[in-house]
N, C-alpha and C positions, 0 to 999 in steps of 0.2 A: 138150380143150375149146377154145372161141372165144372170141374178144371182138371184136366187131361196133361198129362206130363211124359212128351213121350220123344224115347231118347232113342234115335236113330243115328245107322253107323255112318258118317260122313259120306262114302260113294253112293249114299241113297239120297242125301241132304236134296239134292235138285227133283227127284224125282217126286219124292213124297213131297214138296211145296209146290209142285205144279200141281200133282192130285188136290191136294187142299185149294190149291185158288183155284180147281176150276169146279168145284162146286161151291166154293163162295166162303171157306172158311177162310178165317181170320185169325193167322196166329203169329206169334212173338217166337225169335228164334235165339238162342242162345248157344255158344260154343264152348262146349264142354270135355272134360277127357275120360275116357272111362281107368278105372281102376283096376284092371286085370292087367290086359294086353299097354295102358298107360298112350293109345290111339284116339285122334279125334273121333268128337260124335257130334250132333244135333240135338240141342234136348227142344223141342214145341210145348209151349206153355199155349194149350188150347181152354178158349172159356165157351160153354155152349150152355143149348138146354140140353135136359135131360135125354128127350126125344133124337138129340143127336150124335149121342154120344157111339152108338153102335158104326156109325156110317164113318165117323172121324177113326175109329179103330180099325176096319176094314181098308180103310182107305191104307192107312200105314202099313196095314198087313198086305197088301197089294203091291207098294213101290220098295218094301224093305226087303231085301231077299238075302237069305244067308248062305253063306257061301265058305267055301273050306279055305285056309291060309294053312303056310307052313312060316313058322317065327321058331328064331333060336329059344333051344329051350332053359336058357339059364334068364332069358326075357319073362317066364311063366312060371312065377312063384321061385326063382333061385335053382328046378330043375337042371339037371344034365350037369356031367361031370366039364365035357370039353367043349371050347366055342362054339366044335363043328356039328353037335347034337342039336338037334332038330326036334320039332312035336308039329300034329296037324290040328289046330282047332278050327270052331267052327264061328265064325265072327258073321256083322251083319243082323238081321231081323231088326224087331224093336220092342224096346219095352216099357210098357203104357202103363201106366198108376190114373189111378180116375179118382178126385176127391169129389168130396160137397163145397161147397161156396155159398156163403150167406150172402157177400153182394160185390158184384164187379162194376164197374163206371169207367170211362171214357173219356175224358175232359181234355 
């Protein structure tokens, strides 16, 4: 078995949980912040088999889609001298960590 940890940007959160429930996955969702930009995300605590773990990655990589933002740039590591400095990154996709699991239960 797997456990899949996969941290999606917020304006994706609905799209990637309808993908998941309509082919039957079953995941725990947890709000989380990320650490760069300091923006909500989604993180999916997926437990599967092995054999599924391809399908639940694709699937994220289908409803997460990245997209370019402009945020002040003293928001991005303390860059830019004046409030009015700008930078463009690229926020959105998702990023999936895939462990082993000796044993998950239900109760």
């Amino acid at each position: 078995m797997k456990l899949i940890y996969a941290i999606v940007n917020n304006d994706d959160t609905y799209a990637v949980s309808k993908g998941l429930g309509a082919e039957g996955i079953r995941a725990t969702k947890l709000a989380t912040t990320g650490g760069f930009l300091l923006k909500g995300n989604t993180t999916y605590m997926i437990c599967c088999e092995d054999d599924m773990v391809d399908k639940v990655v694709e699937i994220c990589k289908q409803y997460s889609k990245k997209r370019k933002q402009t945020v002040s740039a003293s928001s991005v590591s303390g860059l830019g001298t004046y409030p009015t400095d700008t930078v463009e990154v690229t926020i959105g996709g998702a990023t999936i960590f895939v462990t082993d699991i000796e044993r998950f239960e239900q109760v």
